[in-house]
N, C-alpha and C positions, 0 to 999 in steps of 0.2 A: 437488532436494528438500533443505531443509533440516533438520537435527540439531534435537534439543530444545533442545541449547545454544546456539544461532545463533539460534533460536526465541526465547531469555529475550534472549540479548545486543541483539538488535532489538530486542524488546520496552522490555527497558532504554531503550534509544540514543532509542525513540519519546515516549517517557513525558513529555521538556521540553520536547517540538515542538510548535507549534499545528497544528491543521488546517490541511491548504493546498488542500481541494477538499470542495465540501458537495454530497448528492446529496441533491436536493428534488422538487418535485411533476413534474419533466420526465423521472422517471424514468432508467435505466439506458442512454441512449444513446451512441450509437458517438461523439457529441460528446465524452458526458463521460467514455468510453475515451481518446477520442484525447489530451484534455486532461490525465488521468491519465497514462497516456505521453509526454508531455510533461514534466510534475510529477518522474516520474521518471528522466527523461532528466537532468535538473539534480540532481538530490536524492537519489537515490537510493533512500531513504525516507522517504514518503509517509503521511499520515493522512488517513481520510475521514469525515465527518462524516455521519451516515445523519438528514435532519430532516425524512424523511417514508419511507417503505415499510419501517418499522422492524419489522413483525411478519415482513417476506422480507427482512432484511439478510445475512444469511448466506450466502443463495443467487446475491442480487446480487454480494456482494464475491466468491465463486467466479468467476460469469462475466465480473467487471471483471478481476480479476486474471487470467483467461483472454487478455480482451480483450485487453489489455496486456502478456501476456507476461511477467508476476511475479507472484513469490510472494506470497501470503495470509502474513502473521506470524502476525492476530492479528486476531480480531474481540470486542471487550467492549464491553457495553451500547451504544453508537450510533456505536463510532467502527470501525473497520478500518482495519489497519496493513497497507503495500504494501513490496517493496522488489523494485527490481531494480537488479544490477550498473552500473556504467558497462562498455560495451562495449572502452572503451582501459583498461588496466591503470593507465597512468600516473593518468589521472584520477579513479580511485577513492576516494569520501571514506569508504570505508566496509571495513572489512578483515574479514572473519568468519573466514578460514581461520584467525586468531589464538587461536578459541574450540573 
């Protein structure tokens, strides 16, 4: 569970990023989990671009970031913000215990 501060400091860190995964008319599947998963496997944090089932976005990025095993940041207007750790410490680009 992340702190409100860890919440802003992602928030921040997301804000210069482009999108790196669009969820469109194919819906919420276990694809675009996996790929999401993937996304975060390198990246650590993630943006999604919602450019269809925009009046259920919220609900989606719950069960994506379920799907995927990370944290929701941050859902505003179309986009949702993802993050989850690198598994090895060494590889981590992203430090929050710093906030």
């Amino acid at each position: 569970m992340l702190s409100s501060k860890q919440r802003s400091f992602l928030s921040r860190s997301a804000q210069s990023m482009d999108c790196l995964a669009t969820l469109g008319r194919a819906d919420a599947t276990t694809e675009l989990g996996d790929r999401l998963n993937e996304l975060l496997g390198l990246h650590e944090l993630v943006k999604l671009r919602f450019g269809a089932f925009k009046e259920s976005r919220r609900e989606l990025a719950v069960a994506l970031a379920r799907r995927s095993g990370s944290e929701l940041v941050r859902v505003i207007g179309c986009v949702a913000v993802f993050w989850k750790p690198n598994p090895d410490p060494e590889k981590r680009r992203i430090d929050i215990d710093q906030c």
